[in-house]
C-alpha positions as CSV (number, residue, x, y, z in Angstrom):
1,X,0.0,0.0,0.0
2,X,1.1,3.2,-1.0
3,X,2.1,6.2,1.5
4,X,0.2,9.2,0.8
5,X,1.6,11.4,3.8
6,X,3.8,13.6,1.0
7,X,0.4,14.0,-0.8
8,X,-0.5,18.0,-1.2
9,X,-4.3,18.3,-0.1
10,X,-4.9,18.7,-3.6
11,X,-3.4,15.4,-5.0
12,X,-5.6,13.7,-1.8
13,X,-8.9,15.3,-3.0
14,X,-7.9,13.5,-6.5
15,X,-7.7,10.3,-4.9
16,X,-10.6,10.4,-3.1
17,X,-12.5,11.3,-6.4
18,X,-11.2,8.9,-8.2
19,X,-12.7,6.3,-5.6
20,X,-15.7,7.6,-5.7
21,X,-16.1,7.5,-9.1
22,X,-14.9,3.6,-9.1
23,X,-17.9,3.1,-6.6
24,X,-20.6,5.4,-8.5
25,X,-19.9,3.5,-11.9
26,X,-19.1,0.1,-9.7
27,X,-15.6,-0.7,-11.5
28,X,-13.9,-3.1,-9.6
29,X,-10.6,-1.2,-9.4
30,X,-9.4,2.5,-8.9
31,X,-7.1,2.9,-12.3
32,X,-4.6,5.6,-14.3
33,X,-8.1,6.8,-15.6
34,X,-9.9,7.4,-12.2
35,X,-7.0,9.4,-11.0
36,X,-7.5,11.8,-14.3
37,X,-10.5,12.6,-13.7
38,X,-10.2,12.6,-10.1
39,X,-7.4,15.6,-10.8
40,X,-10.0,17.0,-13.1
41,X,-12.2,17.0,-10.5
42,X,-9.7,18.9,-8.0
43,X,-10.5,22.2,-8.6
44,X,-7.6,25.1,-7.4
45,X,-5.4,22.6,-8.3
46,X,-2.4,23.0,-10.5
47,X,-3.3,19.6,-12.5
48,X,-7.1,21.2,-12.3
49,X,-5.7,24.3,-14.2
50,X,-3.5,22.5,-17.0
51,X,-6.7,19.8,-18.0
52,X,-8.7,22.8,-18.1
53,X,-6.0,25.0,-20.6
54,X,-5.9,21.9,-22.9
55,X,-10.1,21.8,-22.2
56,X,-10.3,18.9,-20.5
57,X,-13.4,18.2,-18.4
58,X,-14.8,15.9,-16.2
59,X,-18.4,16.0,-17.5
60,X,-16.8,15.1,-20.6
61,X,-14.6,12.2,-19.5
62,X,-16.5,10.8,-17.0
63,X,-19.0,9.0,-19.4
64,X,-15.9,7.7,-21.4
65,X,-14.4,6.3,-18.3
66,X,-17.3,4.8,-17.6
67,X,-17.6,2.6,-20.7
68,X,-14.0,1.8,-20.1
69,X,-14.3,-0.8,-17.8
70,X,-17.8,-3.1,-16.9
71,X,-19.4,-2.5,-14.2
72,X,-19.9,-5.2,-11.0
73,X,-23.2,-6.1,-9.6
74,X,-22.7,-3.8,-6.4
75,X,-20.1,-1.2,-5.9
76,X,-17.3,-1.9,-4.1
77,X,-17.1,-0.3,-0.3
78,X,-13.2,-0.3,-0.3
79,X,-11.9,-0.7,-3.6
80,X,-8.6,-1.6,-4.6
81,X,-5.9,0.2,-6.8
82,X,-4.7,-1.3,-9.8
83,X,-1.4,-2.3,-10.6
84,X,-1.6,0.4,-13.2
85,X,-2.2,3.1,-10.6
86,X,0.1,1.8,-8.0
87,X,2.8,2.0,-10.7
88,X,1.6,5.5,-12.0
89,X,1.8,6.5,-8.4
90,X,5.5,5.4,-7.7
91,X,6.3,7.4,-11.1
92,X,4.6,10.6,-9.6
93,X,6.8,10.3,-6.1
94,X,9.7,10.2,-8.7
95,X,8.8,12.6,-10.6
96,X,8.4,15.3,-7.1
97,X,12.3,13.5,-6.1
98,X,13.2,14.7,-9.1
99,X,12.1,17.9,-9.8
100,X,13.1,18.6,-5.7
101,X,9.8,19.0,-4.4
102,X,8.8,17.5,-0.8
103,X,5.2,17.1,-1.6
104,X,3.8,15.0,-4.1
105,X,0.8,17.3,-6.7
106,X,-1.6,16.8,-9.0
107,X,0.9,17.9,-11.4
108,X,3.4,15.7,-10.7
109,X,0.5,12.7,-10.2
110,X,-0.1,14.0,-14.1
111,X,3.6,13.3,-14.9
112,X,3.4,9.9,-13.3
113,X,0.2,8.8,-15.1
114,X,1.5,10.0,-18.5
115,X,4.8,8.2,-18.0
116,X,3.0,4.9,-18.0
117,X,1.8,3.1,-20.8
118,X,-0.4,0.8,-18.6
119,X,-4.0,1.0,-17.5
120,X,-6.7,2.9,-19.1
121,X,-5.7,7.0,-18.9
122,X,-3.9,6.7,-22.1
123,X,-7.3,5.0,-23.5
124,X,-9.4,8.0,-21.4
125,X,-7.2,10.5,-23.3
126,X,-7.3,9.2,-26.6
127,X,-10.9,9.2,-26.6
128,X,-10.9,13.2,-25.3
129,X,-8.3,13.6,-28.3
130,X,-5.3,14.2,-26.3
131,X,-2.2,13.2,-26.3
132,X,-0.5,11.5,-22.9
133,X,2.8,13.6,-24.3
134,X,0.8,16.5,-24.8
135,X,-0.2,16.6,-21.4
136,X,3.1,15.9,-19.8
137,X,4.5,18.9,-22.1
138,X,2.1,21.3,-21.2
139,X,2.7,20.1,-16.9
140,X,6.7,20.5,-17.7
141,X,5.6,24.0,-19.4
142,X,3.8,25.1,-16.2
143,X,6.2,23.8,-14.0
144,X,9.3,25.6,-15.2
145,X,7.0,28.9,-15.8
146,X,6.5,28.5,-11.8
147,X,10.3,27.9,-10.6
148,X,11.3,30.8,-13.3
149,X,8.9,33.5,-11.3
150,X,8.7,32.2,-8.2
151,X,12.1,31.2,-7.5
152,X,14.5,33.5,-9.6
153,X,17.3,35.2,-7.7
154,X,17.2,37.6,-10.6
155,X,13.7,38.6,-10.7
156,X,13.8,38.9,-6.5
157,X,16.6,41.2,-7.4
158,X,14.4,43.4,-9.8
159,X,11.6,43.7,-7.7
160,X,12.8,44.1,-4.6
161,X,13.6,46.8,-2.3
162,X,16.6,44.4,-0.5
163,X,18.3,45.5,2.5
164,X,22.4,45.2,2.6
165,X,22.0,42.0,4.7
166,X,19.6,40.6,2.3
167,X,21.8,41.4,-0.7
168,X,24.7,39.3,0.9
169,X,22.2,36.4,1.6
170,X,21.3,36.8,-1.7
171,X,24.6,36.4,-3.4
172,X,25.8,33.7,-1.1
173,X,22.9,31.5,-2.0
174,X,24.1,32.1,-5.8
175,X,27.6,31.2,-5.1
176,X,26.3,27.9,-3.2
């Protein structure tokens, strides 16, 4: 089972939409394509804003998804996560290592799903006429639009009225 305790509020909401949607159209599994619309679903969210640029939305998807998998005879009360999702998941907690974030996103939950080939997001996507590389270009896009304004020494430079103290911090932390 899968540690969510780095999960941002955000990427939690996601999950718990994405199980709800496994019960409300009785799937026997939470999978890649539960978890995209569950992000769709997370509004405020960083994922939330890049489906909804590339006009993705969950009224939309949700009847695809639905047709994606057959339905049980009841819903299950706890349902289990696919392989699919479980290996989706361990990409995204790569993905937030990598990049140097402590917390695991929606976005970075979009980078693991579309670095995965398996389960049915890449299927959900096709059918909404989206490409899974698409996707990840336009979450790489917003991440390094982010890090550029919010963490440039520069632009704090430009816009700041710095102290002398603040200055040396400042150019100590560049020659680090």
């Amino acid at each position: 089972m899968a540690s969510y305790s780095r999960y941002s509020h955000h990427a939690r909401r996601a999950m718990t939409h994405a199980t709800l949607l496994v019960q409300r159209h009785r799937h026997p599994r939470v999978d890649t394509g539960h978890l995209l619309v569950g992000v769709m679903l997370a509004r405020g969210s960083i994922g939330y804003d890049i489906l909804t640029a590339l006009s993705l939305q969950a009224d939309q998807a949700e009847p695809a998804l639905a047709s994606l998998t057959l339905p049980l005879d009841e819903a299950p009360e706890s349902p289990p996560n696919d392989a699919a999702l479980d290996i989706a998941l361990e990409l995204a907690a790569d993905e937030s290592n990598w990049l140097g974030h402590h917390y695991v996103g929606t976005e970075h939950l979009l980078l693991g799903i579309t670095r995965t080939n398996v389960g049915n997001a890449a299927d959900l996507l096709h059918a909404l006429d989206t490409q899974p590389a698409q996707l990840r270009r336009r979450v790489r896009d917003r991440l390094s639009e982010r890090l550029e304004t919010e963490f440039s020494l520069d632009v704090l430079r430009r816009n700041a009225n710095l102290s002398e103290l603040s200055r040396r911090v400042l150019n100590a932390a560049e020659q680090i």
